[in-house]
PLY file of the C-alpha trace (Angstrom):
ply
format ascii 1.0
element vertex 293
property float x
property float y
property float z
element edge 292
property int vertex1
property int vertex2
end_header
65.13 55.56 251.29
62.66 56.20 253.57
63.12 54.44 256.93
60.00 53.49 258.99
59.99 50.70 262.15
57.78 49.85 264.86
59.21 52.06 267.45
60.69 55.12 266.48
62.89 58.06 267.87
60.86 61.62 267.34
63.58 62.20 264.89
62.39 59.41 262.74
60.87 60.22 259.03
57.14 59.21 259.48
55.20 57.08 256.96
52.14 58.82 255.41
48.87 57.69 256.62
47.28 54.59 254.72
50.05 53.84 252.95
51.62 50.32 253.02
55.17 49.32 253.40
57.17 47.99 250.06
60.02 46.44 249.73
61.58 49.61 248.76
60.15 51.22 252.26
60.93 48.54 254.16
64.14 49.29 256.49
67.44 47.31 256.43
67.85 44.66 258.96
64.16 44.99 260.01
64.51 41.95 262.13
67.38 42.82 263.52
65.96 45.99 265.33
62.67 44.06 265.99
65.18 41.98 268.30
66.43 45.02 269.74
63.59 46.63 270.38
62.18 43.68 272.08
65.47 43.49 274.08
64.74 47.06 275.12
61.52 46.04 276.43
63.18 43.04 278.18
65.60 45.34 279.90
62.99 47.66 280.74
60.83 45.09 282.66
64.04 43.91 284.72
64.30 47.26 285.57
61.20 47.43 287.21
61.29 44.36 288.60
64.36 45.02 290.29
63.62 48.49 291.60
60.42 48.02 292.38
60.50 44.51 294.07
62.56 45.27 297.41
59.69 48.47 297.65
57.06 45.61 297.87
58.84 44.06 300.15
59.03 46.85 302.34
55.58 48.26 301.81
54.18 44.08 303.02
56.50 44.03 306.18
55.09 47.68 307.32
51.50 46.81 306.52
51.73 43.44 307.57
50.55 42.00 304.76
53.93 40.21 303.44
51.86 36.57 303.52
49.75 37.67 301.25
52.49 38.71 298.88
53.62 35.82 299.06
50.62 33.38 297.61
51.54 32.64 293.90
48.86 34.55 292.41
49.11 37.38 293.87
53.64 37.33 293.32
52.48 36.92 289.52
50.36 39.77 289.60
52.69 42.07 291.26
55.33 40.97 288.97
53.30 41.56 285.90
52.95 44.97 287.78
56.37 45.93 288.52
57.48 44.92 284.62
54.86 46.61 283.17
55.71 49.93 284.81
58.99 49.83 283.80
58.06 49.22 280.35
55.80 51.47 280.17
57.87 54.32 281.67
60.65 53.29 278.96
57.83 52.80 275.57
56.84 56.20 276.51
60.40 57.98 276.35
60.71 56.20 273.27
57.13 57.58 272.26
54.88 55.05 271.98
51.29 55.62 271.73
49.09 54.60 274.72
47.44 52.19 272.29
50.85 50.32 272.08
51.94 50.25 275.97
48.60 48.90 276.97
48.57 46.47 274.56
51.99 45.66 276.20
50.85 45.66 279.73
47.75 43.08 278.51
50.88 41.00 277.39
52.30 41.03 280.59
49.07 40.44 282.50
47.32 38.26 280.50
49.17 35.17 280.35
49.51 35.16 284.29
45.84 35.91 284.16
44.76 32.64 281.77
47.25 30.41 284.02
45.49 31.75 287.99
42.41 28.99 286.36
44.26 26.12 286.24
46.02 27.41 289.46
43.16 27.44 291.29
41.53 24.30 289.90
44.93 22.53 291.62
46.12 21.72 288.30
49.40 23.73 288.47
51.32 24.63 291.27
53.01 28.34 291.72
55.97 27.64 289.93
54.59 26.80 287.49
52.34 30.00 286.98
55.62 32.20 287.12
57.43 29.91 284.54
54.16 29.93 281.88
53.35 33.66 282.22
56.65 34.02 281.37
57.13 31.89 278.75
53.59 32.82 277.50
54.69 36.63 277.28
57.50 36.39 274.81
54.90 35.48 271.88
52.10 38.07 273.20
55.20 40.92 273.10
55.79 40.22 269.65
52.11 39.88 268.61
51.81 43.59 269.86
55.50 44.32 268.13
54.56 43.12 264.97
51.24 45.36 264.86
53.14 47.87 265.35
55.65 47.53 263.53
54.74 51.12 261.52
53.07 52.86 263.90
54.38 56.38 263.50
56.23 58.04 266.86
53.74 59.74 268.70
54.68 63.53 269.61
56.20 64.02 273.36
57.33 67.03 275.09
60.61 65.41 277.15
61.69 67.44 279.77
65.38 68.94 279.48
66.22 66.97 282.85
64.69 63.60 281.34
66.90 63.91 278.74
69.91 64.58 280.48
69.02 61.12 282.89
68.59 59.20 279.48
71.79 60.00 278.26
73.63 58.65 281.50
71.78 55.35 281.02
74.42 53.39 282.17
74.73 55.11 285.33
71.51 54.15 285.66
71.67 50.62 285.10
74.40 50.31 287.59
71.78 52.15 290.14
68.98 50.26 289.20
71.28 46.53 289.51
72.40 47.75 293.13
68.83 49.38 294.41
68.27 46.00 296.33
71.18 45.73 297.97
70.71 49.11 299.83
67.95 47.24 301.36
69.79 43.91 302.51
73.32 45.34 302.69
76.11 42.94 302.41
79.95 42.40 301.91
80.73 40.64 298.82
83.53 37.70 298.92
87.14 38.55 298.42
87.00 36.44 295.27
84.49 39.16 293.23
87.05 41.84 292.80
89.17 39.26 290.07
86.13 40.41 288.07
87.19 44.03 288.11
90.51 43.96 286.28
89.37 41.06 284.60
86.48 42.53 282.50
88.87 45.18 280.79
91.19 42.53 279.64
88.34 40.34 278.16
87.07 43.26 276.61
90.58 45.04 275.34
91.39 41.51 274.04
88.00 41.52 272.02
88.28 45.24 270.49
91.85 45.28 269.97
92.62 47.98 272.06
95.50 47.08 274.12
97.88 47.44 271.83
99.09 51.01 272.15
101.94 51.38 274.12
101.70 50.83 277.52
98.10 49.91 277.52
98.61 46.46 278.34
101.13 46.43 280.49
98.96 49.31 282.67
95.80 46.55 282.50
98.19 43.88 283.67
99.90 45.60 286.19
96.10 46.35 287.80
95.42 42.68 287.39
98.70 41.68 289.86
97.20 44.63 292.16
94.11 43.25 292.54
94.70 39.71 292.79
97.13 40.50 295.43
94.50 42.40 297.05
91.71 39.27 296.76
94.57 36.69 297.85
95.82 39.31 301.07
92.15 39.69 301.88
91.19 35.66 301.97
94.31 35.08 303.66
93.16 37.46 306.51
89.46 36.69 306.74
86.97 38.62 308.63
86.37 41.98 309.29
90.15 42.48 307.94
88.84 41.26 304.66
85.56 43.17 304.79
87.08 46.32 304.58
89.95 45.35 302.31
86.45 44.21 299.72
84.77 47.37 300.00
88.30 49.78 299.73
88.82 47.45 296.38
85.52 47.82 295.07
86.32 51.83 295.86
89.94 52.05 294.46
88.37 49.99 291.02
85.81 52.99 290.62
88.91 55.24 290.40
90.56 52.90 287.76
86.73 53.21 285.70
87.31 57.01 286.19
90.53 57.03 284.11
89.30 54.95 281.67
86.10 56.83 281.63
88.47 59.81 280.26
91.01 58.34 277.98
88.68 55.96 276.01
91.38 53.71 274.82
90.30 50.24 276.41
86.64 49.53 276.70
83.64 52.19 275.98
83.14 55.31 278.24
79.50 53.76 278.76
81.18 50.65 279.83
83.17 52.28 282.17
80.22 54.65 283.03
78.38 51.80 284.32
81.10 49.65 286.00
82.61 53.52 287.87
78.60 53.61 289.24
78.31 49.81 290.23
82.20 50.31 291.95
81.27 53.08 294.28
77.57 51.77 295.16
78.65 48.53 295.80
81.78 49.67 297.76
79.53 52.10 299.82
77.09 49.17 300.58
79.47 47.11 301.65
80.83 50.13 304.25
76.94 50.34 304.96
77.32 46.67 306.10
80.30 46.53 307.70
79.31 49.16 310.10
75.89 47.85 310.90
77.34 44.24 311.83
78.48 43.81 315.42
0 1
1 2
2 3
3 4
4 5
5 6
6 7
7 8
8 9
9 10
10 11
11 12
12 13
13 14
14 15
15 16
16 17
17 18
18 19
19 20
20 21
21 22
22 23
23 24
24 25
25 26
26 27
27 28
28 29
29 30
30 31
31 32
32 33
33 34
34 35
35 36
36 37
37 38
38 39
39 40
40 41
41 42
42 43
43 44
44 45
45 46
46 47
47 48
48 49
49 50
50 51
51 52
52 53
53 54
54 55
55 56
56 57
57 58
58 59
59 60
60 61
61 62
62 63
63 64
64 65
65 66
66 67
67 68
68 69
69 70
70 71
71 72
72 73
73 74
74 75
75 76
76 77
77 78
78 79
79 80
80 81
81 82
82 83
83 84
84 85
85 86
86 87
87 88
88 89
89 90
90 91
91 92
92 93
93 94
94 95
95 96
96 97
97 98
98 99
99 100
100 101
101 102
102 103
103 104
104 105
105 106
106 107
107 108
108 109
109 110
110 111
111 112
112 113
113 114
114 115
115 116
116 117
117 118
118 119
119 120
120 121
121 122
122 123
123 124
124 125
125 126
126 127
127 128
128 129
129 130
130 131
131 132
132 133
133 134
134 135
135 136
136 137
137 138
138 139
139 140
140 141
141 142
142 143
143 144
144 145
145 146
146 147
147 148
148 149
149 150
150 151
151 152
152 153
153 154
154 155
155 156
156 157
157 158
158 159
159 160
160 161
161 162
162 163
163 164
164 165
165 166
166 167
167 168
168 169
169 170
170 171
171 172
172 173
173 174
174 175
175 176
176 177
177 178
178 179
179 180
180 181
181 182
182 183
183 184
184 185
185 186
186 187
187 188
188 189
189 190
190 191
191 192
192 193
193 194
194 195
195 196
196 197
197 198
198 199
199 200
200 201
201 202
202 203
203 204
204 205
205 206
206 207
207 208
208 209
209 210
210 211
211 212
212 213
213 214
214 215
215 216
216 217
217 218
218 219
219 220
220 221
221 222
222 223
223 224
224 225
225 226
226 227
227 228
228 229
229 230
230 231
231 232
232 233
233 234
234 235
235 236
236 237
237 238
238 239
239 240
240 241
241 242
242 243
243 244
244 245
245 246
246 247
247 248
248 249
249 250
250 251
251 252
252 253
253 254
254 255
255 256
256 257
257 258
258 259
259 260
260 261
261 262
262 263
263 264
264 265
265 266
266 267
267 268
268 269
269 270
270 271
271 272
272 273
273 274
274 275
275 276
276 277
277 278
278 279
279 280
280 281
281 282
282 283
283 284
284 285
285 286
286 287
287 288
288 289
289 290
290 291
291 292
């Protein structure tokens, strides 16, 4: 059966030209990866949102200009901005044509765009502009899914090293969720590292994967380690407890790294991401700790 969708790997059989899709060239769960595709575009424009965003910040403070960031319209516009970079740089790596990702972008500009007249006219207030562009958005992005839906891939040259970057994605992620924090550097409470042991249980409970022997009595024994750790390090308080945060965060990146290699509890992309988020968050917690007096 020939498969065709909206957004297509290279890879991807292409429908001829002029022809229409059937029922017999329609592809299974069509909806389904119309939802994830849409979720990839959603996850895309966090992405830029949240890499891009502390770089405004920094670029307004050094050209004195952060007030002006700052007014509602222009916050909306520079969101629109930093989401429709990062979708774009993503719709293109999954090879969009340019046709498509500007269609996009006037999805994320446009409904910010209709809502600055009302703004102005004192009929809405800021918040109001960044909750209806949003809300606004989600029916323009899948307008400009839908017409789309069998748009053939177009043909991209990736580089080997692109490649390579997209295939540690969740390394990325982790990178991307932290970038702000580099900026603004601070030490997490003691209470954050029951998370770490925590989400491998949840998760070995959910695939059924602590059952071979010894697995759950290895994920249990880290649990006692690092709730002794949290309870040691609220007990002491201050710069005591600091450093006992970050080391934690640290030590957990090791535990990912094991994981990472055997396999048996959660995904290796799982604990890809979650060995990445450990050491950066550790490392900007160190970052803090040192810079406090």
């Amino acid at each position: 059966m020939e498969k065709t969708r909206m957004y297509a790997d290279t890879a991807s059989p292409v429908r001829q030209p002029g022809s229409l899709p059937t029922a017999q060239s329609a592809p299974s769960h069509g909806t389904r990866r119309l939802l994830w595709h849409l979720a990839e575009m959603a996850l895309a424009m966090v992405a830029g949102m949240v890499l891009l965003g502390p770089l405004w910040e920094m670029a307004g403070t050094a050209l004195g200009v952060a007030g002006a960031l700052a007014r509602p319209e222009v916050a909306a516009l520079v969101m629109a901005t930093n989401m429709t970079v990062g979708m774009t740089v993503w719709m293109r790596y999954r090879a969009h044509h340019w046709r498509g990702v500007g269609e996009m972008a006037a999805a994320m500009y446009v409904p910010f765009l209709l809502l600055l007249v009302p703004f102005w006219a004192g009929l809405l207030d800021g918040d109001a502009v960044l909750l209806g562009g949003h809300l606004l958005m989600v029916p323009a992005m899948v307008l400009v899914v839908l017409r789309h839906r069998y748009e053939p891939p177009a043909v991209i040259r990736r580089h080997p090293a692109v490649v390579a970057l997209a295939r540690r994605w969740p390394a990325g992620l982790a990178l991307l969720l932290t970038a702000d924090l580099w900026v603004d550097p601070m030490v997490l409470s003691p209470w954050t590292m029951l998370v770490l042991p925590g989400g491998y249980l949840l998760i070995g409970v959910a695939r059924r994967t602590l059952r071979g022997p010894g697995v759950l009595a290895t994920q249990l024994a880290g649990l006692v380690v690092w709730v002794a750790v949290t309870l040691v390090a609220v007990a002491a308080g201050g710069r005591t407890a600091a450093w006992l945060v970050a080391f934690g965060w640290l030590v957990h990146a090791g535990w990912d790294l094991v994981n990472h290699r055997t396999g048996r509890v959660v995904p290796r992309g799982y604990a890809e991401f979650c060995g990445v988020l450990d050491t950066a968050l550790g490392g900007m917690m160190i970052l803090a700790i040192l810079t406090t007096t």
